[in-house]
C-alpha positions as CSV (number, residue, x, y, z in Angstrom):
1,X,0.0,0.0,0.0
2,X,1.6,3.0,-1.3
3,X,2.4,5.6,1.5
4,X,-0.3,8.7,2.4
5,X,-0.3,11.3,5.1
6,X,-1.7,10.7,7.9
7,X,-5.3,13.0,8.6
8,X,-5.5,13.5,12.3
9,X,-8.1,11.8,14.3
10,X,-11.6,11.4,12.8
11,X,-14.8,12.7,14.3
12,X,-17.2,13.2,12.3
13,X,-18.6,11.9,8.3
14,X,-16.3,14.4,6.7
15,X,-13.4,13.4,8.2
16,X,-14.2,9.7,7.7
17,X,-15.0,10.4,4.5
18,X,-11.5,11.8,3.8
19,X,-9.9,8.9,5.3
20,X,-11.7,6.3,3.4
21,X,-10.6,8.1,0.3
22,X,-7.2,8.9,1.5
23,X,-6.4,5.2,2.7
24,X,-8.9,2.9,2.2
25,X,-10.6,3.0,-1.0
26,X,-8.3,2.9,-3.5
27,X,-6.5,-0.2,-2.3
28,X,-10.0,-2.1,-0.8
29,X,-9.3,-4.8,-4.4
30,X,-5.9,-4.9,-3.4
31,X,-6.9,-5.9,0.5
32,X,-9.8,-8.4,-1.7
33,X,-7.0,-9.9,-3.6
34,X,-4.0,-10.3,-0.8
35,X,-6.9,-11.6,1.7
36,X,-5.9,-9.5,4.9
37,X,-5.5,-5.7,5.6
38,X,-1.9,-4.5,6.0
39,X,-0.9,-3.9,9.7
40,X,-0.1,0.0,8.6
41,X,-3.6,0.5,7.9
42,X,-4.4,-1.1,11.0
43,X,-2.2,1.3,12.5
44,X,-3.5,4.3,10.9
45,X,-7.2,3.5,11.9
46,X,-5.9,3.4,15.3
47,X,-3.8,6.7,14.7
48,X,-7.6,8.1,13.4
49,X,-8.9,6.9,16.7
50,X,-11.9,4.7,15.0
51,X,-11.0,1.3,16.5
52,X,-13.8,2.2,19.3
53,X,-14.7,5.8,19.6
54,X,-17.9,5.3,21.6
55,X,-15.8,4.2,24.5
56,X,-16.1,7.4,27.2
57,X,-13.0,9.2,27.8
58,X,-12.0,7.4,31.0
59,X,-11.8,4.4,28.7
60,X,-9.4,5.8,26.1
61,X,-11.8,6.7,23.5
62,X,-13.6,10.1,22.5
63,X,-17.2,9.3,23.7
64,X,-18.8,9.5,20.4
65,X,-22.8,9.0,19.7
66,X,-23.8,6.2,17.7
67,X,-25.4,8.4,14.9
68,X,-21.6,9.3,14.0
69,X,-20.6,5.9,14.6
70,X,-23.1,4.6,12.1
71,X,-21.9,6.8,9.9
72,X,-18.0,6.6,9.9
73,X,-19.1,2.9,9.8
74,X,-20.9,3.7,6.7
75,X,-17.7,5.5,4.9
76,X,-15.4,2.9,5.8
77,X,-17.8,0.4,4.7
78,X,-18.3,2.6,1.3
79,X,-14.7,2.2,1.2
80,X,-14.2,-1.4,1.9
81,X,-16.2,-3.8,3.8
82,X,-13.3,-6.2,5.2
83,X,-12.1,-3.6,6.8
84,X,-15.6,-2.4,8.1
85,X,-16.0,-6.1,9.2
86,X,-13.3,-5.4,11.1
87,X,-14.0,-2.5,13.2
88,X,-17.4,-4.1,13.6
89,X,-16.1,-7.0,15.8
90,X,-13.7,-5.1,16.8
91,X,-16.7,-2.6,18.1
92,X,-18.5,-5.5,19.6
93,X,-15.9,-6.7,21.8
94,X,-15.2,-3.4,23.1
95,X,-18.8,-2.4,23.7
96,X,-19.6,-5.7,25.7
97,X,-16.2,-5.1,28.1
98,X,-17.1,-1.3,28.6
99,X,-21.1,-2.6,29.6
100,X,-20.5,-5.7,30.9
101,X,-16.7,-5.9,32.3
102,X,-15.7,-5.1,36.1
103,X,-13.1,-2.1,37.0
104,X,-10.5,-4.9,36.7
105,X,-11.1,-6.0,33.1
106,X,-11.5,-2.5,32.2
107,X,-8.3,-1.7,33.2
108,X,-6.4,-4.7,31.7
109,X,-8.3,-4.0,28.2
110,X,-9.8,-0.8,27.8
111,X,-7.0,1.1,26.8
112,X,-5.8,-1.5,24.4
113,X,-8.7,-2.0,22.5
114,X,-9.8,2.0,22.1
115,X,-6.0,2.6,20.9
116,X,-6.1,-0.8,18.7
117,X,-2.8,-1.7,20.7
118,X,-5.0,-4.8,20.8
119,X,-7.8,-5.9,18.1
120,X,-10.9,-8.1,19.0
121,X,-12.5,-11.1,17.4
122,X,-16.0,-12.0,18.2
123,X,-16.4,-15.5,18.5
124,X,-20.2,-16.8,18.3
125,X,-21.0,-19.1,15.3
126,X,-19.7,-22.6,15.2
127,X,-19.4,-25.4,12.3
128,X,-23.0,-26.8,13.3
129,X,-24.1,-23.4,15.1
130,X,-25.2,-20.0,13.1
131,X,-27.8,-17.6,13.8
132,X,-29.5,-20.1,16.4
133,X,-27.1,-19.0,19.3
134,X,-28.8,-21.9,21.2
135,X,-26.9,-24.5,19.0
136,X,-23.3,-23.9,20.2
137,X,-21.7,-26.6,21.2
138,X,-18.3,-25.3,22.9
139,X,-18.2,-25.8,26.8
140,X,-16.5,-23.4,29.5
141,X,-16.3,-26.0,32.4
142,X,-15.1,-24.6,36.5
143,X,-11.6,-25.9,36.9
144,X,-9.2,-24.6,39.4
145,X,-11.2,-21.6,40.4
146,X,-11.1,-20.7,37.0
147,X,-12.5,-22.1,33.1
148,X,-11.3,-24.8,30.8
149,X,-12.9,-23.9,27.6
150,X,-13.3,-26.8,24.5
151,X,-14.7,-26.2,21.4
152,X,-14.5,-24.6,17.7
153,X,-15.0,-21.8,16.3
154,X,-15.7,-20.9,12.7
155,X,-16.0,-17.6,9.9
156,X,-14.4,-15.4,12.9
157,X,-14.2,-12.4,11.5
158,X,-10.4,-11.1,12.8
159,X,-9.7,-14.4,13.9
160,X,-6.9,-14.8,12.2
161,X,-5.4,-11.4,13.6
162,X,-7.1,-10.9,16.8
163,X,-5.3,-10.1,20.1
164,X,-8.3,-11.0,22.1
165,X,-11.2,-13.4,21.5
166,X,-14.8,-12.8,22.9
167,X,-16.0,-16.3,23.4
168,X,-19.2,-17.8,23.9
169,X,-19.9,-20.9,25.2
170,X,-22.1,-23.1,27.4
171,X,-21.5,-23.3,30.7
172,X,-22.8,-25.8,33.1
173,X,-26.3,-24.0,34.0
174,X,-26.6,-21.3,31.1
175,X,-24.3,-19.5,28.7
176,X,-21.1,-17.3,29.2
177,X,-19.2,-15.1,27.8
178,X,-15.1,-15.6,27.9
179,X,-12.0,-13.0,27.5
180,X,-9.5,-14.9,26.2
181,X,-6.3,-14.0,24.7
182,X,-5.0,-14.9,21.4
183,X,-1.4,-16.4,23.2
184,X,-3.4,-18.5,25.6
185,X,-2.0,-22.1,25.2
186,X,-4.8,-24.8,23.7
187,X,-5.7,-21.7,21.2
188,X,-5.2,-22.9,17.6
189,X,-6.4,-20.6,14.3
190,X,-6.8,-21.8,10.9
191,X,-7.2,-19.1,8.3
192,X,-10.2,-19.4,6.1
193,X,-9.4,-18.1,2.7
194,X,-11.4,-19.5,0.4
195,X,-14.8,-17.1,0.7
196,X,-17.6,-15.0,-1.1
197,X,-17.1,-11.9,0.0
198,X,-15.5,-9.9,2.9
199,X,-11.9,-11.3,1.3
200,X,-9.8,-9.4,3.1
201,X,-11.3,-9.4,6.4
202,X,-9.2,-12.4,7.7
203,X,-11.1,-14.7,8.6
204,X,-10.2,-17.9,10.7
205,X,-11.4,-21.2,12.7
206,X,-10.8,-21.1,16.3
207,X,-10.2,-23.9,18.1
208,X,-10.0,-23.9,22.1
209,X,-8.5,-26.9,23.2
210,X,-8.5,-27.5,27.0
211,X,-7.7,-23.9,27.1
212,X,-7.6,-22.8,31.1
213,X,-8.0,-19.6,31.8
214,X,-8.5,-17.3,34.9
215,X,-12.2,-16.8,36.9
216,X,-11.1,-12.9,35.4
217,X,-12.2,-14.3,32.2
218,X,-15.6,-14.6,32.8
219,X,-17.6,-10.8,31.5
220,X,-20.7,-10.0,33.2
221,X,-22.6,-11.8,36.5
222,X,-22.7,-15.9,35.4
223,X,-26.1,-17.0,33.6
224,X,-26.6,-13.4,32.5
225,X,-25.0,-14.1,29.2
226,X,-27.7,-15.1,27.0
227,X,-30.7,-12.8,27.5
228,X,-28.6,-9.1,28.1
229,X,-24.9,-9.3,27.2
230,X,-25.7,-11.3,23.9
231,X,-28.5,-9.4,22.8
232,X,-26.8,-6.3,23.5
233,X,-23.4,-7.0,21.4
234,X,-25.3,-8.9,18.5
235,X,-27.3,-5.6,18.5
236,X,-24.4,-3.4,17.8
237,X,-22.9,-5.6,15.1
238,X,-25.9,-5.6,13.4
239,X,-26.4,-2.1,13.3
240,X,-22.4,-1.7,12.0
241,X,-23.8,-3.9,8.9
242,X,-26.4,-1.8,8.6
243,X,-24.8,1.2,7.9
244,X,-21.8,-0.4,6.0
245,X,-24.6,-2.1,3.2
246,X,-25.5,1.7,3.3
247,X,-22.1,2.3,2.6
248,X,-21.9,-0.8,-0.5
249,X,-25.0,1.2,-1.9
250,X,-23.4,4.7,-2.2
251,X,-20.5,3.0,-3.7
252,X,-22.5,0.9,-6.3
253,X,-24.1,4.8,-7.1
254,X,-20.9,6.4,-6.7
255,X,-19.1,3.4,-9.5
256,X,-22.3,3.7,-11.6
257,X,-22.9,7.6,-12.3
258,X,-19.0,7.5,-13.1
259,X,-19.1,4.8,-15.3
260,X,-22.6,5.8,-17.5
261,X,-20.8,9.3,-17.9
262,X,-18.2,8.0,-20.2
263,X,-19.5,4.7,-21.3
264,X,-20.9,5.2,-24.8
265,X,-23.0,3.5,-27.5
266,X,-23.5,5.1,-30.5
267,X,-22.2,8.1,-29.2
268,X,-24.2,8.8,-26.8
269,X,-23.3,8.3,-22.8
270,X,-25.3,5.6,-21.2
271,X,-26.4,7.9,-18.5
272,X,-29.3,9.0,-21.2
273,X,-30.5,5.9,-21.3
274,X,-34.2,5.1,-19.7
275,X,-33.4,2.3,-18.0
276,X,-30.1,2.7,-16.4
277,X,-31.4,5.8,-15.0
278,X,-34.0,4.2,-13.4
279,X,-31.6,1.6,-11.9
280,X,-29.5,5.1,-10.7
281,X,-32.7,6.2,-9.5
282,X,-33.8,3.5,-7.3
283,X,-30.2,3.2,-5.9
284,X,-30.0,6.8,-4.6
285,X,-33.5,6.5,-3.3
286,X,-32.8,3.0,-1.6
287,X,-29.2,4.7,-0.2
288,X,-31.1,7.5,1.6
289,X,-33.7,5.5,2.9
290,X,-31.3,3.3,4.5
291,X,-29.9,5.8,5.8
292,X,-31.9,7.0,7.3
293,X,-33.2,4.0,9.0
294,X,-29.6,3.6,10.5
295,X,-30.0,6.8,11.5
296,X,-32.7,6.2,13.7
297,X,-31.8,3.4,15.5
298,X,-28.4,5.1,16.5
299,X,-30.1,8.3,17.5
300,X,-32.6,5.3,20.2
301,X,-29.7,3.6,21.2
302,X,-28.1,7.1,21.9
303,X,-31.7,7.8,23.8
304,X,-31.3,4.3,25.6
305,X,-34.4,3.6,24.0
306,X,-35.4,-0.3,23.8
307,X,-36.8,0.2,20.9
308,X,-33.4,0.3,18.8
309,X,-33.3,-3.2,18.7
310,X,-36.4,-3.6,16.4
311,X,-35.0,-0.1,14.7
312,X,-31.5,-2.0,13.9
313,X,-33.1,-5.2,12.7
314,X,-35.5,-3.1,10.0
315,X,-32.2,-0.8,9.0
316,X,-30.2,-4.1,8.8
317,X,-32.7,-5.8,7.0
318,X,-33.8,-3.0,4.6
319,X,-30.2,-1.6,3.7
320,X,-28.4,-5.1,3.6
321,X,-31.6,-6.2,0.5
322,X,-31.3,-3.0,-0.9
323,X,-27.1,-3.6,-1.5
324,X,-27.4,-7.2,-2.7
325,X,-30.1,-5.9,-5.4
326,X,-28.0,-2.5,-6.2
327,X,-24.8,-4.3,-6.9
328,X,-25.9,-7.0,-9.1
329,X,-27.4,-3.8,-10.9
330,X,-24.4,-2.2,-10.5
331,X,-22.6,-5.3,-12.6
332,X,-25.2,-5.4,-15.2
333,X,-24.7,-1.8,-15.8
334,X,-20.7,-2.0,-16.4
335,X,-21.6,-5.4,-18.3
336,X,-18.2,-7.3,-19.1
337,X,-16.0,-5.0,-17.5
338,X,-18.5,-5.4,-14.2
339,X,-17.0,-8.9,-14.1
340,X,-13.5,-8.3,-14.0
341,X,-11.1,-6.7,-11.4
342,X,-10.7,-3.2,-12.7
343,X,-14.0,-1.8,-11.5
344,X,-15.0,-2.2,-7.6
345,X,-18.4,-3.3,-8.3
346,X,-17.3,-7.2,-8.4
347,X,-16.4,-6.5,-5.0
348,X,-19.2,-5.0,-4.1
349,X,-21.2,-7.9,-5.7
350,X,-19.8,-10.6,-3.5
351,X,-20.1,-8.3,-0.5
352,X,-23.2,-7.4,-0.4
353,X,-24.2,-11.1,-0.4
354,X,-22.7,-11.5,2.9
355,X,-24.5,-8.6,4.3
356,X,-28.0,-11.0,3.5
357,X,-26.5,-13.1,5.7
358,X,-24.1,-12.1,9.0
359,X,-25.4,-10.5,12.1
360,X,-28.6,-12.8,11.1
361,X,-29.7,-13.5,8.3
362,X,-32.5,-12.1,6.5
363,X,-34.7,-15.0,6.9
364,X,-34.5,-14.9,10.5
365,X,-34.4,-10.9,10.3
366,X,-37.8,-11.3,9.0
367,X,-39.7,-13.7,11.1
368,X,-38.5,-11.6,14.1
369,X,-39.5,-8.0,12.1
370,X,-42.9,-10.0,11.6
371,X,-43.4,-10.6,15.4
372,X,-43.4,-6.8,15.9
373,X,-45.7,-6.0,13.8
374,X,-48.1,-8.4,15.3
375,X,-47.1,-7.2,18.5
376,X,-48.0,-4.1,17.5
377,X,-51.3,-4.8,16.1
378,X,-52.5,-5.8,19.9
């Protein structure tokens, strides 16, 4: 990645906005192609301060809103989602310490995390185990006053990177969740490289093989797990998907106007065409409708309003359809040269997929949006 000048800490869209463009952007096939994201960027978005912003002062970060977050989370993901992916696990783990973790584990982590001194993996699905939580299979068991933890772990975003892994896994009586560090003996990654979409966001199976760690490993009161400190950090990945599929639709708009501008038939720009300004149409209507939606549910979870949950799953729902549909439009609108790697809307193609599908899929996204509404009716 060719050398560019560092732009100060970020704060605000704008300022993400210049970032994504300065370092980000115009490398994002390079990141696709190499699989991983070079450590310098990694550095830089730690530089920029965006490896967890909402965290308060006291914690190391700048106390941002989540309206802002949502929509740095957006550039970056407009940018390139791997490295979106990233700072959404990445936000996950940190948000679940600063709610659920005592003084202790703040002050071991905190710091780390909001500098990106150290970068979190979330570690939830398994092999047999997806978007029913319920199914996991790996087992934290009591041994000498601490936990011996056995089990896999597999499409860990970061995995193959992380520092520290947030593990979740069944306990004798309920479900818990586990800070465990990447060094701890018994912990064995294998990269996955072979994958839709995301390419570059390196992931890994984790395997935790009669790996002991301390009672300090344990975040939030035992047998809590399931119904507050999952809910809560599923919650906030979801709504970093949600504004990065916002972010894969401005890009898809932003490729598209370019490219109908100087494409040509007959002499005549494609952007005159009927039908492709339709499809340009629906995508900047669909882009500011998502956003909006994001919008909202970052401005209740700012409000500590419940009701941001059901707000995250419409924007996740509606933004993450909305990018699977505009960048298979996107392709049929470059044609030929949509299929091949000197346009980004291949990329954003295989993408966008995965956005159907992570932080629950849309199937599941629907039967739960359907329960609200006949919730509502009563």
């Amino acid at each position: 990645m060719a050398t560019a000048p560092d732009l100060g800490a970020v704060h605000d869209r704008a300022a993400a906005r210049a970032f994504v463009d300065t370092h980000i952007a115009p490398h994002a096939n390079a990141f696709e192609r190499d699989a991983r994201i070079p450590e310098e960027l990694l550095e830089r978005i730690g530089a920029a301060g965006l490896w967890a912003p909402f965290l308060s002062h006291a914690l190391g970060g700048s106390g941002m809103d989540m309206v802002t977050l949502g929509a740095i989370h957006e550039e970056v993901g407009r940018g390139c989602s791997s490295v979106r992916s990233l700072l959404t696990v990445h936000t996950m783990v940190s948000w679940t310490l600063a709610r659920w973790g005592s003084q202790a584990q703040l002050d071991q982590w905190a710091p780390a995390l909001a500098s990106g001194a150290t970068l979190g993996a979330f570690c939830l699905s398994e092999p047999g185990a997806g978007s029913d939580a319920a199914g996991i299979t790996t087992t934290a068991v009591p041994a000498g006053g601490g936990w011996t933890i056995n089990g896999v772990k597999k499409w860990i975003t970061n995995g193959n990177r992380a520092d520290l892994y947030l593990v979740f896994a069944r306990t004798e009586t309920s479900m818990g969740a586990f800070l465990v560090p990447g060094d701890t003996p018994g912990v064995e990654v294998s990269p996955i490289t072979e994958i839709l979409g995301t390419r570059g966001s390196m992931l890994a199976e984790v395997s935790f093989k009669d790996v002991s760690v301390g009672p300090d490993a344990l975040l939030g009161p035992s047998g809590f797990t399931a119904g507050m400190v999952l809910t809560g950090t599923l919650d906030l990945g979801r709504f970093s998907v949600a504004a990065g599929s916002v972010g894969i639709i401005q890009a898809c708009l932003d490729a598209c106007t370019a490219y109908t501008s100087k494409r040509t038939v007959g002499g005549t720009a494609i952007r005159e065409f009927p039908l492709i300004q339709a499809k340009v149409s629906d995508m900047l209507t669909d882009a500011r409708a998502a956003r909006l939606l994001v919008a909202e549910a970052g401005r209740l979870k700012d409000e500590g309003d419940s009701a941001t949950l059901m707000a995250t799953w419409v924007a996740k729902y509606f933004a993450s359809v909305a990018a699977a549909r505009h960048a298979s439009e996107a392709v049929q609108i470059h044609g030929a040269n949509g299929c091949g790697p000197d346009y980004p809307v291949a990329r954003l193609y295989r993408d966008a997929k995965v956005m159907e599908i992570i932080e629950g899929s849309n199937e599941v996204q629907r039967i739960t949006i359907a329960g609200e509404a006949y919730r509502e009716m009563n």
